[in-house]
N, C-alpha and C positions, 0 to 999 in steps of 0.2 A: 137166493139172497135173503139175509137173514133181516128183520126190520125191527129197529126197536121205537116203541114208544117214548112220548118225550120223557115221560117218570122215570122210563127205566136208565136211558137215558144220563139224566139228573143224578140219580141213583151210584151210577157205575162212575160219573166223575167224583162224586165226594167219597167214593173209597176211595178211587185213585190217590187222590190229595190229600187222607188222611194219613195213609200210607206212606205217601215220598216226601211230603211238604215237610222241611226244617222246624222242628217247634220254635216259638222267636223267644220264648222263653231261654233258650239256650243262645239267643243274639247277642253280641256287646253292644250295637250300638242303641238294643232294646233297653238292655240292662243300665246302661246311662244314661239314657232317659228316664228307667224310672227313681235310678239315684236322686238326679234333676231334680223329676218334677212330682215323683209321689209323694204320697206322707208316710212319717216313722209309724212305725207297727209302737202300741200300748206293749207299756212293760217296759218299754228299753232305758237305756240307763240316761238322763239326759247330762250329757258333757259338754263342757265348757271349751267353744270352737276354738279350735290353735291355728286356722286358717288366719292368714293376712290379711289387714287393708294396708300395706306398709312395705309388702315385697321385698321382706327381709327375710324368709322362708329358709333361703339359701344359707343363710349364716353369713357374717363378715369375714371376709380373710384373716387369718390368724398366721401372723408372722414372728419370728423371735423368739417362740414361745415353743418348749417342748411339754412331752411328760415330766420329766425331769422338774423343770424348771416351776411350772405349773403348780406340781405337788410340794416346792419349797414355798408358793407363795402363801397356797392353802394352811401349809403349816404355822408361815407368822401370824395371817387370818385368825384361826383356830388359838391361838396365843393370845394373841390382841381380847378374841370376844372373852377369853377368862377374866380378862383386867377386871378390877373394878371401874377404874378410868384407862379406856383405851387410849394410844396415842393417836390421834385423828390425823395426822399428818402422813404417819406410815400405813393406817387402814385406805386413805384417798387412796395413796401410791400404789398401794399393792393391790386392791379394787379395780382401778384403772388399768393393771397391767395386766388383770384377769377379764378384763371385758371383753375383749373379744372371742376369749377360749369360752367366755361364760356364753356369752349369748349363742353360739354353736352350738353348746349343748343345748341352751333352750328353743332353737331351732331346731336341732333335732328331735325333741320330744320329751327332754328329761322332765320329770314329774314334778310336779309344784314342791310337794316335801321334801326331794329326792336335794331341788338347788336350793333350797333355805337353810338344811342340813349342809351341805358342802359351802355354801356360801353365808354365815349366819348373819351377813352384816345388811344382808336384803333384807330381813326383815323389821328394819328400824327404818323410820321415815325418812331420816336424811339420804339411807343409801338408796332408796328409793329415788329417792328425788337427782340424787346424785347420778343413779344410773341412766335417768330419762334424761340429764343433762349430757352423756356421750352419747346417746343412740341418737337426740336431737341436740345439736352444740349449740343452734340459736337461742336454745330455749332462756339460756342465762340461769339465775334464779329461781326456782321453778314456782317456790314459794310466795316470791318478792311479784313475779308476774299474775299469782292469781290476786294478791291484793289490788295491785293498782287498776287489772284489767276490772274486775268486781266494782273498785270504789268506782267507776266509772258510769255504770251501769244499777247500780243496788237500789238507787229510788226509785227507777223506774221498774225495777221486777217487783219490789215489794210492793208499789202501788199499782202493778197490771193484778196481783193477786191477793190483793186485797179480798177479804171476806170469801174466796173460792178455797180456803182451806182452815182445818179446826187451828191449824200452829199459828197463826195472823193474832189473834185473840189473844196467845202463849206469848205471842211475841211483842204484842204491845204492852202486858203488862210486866215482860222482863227488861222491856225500854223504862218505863215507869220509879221500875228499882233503882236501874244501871246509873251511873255517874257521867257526869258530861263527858271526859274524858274518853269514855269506855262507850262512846255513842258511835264514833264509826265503826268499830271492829263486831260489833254487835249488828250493825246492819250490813255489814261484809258477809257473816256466819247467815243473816236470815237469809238475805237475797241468794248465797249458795244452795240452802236449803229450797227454799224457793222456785227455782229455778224449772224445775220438772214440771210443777204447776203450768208454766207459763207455753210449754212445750206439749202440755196437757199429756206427758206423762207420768209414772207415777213414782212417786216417793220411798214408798214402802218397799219396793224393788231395790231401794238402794242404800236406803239406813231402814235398820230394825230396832226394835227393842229388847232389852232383857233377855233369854234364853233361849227364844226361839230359832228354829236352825232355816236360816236363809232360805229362801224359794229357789233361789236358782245360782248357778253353776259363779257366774261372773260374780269378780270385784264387790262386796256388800262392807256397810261399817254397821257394824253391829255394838248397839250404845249397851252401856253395862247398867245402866238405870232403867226403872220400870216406867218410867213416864217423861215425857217431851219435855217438861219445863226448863230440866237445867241443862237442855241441848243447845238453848243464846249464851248461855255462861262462857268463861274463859273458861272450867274447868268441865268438860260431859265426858269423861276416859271411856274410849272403845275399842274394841277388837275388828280390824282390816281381815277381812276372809276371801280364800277364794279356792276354788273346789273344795267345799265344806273342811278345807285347812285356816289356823290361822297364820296369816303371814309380818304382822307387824300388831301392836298396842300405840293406844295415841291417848293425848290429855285431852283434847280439846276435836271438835267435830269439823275444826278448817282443819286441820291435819291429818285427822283420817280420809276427808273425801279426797285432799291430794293426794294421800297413800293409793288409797283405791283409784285415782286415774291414770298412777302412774305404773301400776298393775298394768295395764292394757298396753303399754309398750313395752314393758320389761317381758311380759312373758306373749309378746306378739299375738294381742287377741283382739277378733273381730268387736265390734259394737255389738251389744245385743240390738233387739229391735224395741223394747220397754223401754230405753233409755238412749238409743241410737242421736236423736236430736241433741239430746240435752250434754251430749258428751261429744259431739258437732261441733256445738257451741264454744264450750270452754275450749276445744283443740286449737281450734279459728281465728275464735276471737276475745277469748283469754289469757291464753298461754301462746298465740299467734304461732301454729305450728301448722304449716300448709306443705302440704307432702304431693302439691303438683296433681295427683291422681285420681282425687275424689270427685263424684258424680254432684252437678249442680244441685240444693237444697228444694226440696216441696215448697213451692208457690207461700204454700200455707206459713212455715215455717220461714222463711224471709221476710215475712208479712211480719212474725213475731219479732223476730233480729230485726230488724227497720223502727218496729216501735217502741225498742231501747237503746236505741243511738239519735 
């Protein structure tokens, strides 16, 4: 009888096991786990999640509506945006009758340029606003809702952020200039801007300056001037971007940031995590758009909402 030692032993199982043992490299449920929970490899492209919080992934039912019929709406579309003055009556109509073929495509993945091109009247703010009105019907207004939700709230953000930011300083001495008249609409624009402050996220993620090409993937208003000052103005014109496209122009910085929020339903996209709170907020309790699903808010951040109501 032959007798092995405990090494050899030892020895003779881990060949065994190197040999027959499955590598789990080649597991699936290894492989999504490290989907899950590892980190992106450097280098990769960083793209702008098309995942839902809104579980509309699936697309709306599209009824009524062929190829056929589709491509004659396209074509009045495509007619209308040559106008110089389009007829606004038949762009609603035929918008609205394209909504549901549209957002299919944009559930299934069509590329940001791909429907700005086929659909050119997204990239104006009203049909912006117009489309976040059929995806949410409650919404009313979309515009009308972020003034009144804001007038509500604008002293108390501009006095939670007070002196925590260089634009406070910008902003009191554009108060100074401004005209009685033009005093709420001017503390509507600050406390919009504001807002990130208060969330103690950050700004610069979400309006930039002059040329430079946006940090990241999501929804940015990119001002066309090279300094803050005439950002409290009725007039700061900027360009609405997202995936380094632009997708709309705006006169004024309360119009682009409703552009850019209304970005995130139109093309069904997650909250980043820079600005996740602050675009919480205006969902909730600006624009009052509660979509039943969403996980209770950080301790922290309640704490914030509470001490502007």
């Amino acid at each position: 009888m032959f007798l092995f030692n405990k090494h050899t032993w030892h020895m003779s199982l881990r060949r065994k096991f190197k040999s027959e043992r499955a590598p789990l490299v080649d597991s699936e449920a290894v492989r999504r786990c490290k989907e899950k929970f590892g980190s992106t490899r450097r280098g990769q492209p960083n793209k702008c999640q098309r995942t839902s919080q809104r579980n509309v992934c699936q697309g709306p039912c599209v009824q009524g509506e062929d190829l056929l019929s589709i491509d004659a709406h396209l074509k009045v579309l495509q007619c209308q945006y040559q106008k110089m003055q389009p007829d606004t009556m038949v762009v609603h109509n035929r918008m609205q009758q394209t909504f549901a073929w549209r957002q299919k495509e944009i559930a299934d993945g069509m590329p940001v340029e791909d429907v700005l091109k086929k659909y050119p009247f997204l990239g104006m703010p009203t049909g912006l606003c117009n489309e976040l009105g059929w995806i949410q019907p409650t919404t009313g207004n979309v515009s009308q809702r972020f003034r009144e939700g804001l007038s509500c709230v604008a002293a108390k953000v501009i006095d939670l952020t007070r002196g925590k930011t260089p634009l406070y300083q910008l902003y009191l001495d554009a108060r100074e200039e401004a005209l009685t008249d033009d005093l709420p609409d001017l503390d509507t624009r600050a406390a919009l801007l504001f807002l990130p402050y208060v969330f103690k996220e950050k700004l610069d993620l979400f309006v930039i300056l002059g040329e430079v090409h946006p940090k990241t993937p999501y929804p940015t208003v990119q001002l066309l001037h090279e300094d803050w000052k005439p950002v409290f103005s009725r007039s700061a014109p900027n360009i609405v971007k997202l995936d380094g496209s632009e997708v709309c122009r705006s006169s004024c910085i309360f119009e682009g940031i409703i552009s850019s929020f209304c970005l995130y339903f139109v093309f069904n996209l997650a909250y980043p995590k820079h600005l996740k709170n602050t675009l919480i907020f205006l969902q909730k309790y600006i624009v009052k758009i509660d979509e039943g699903e969403d996980r209770p808010l950080p301790i922290t951040v309640t704490r914030q909402i509470n001490l502007l109501y």
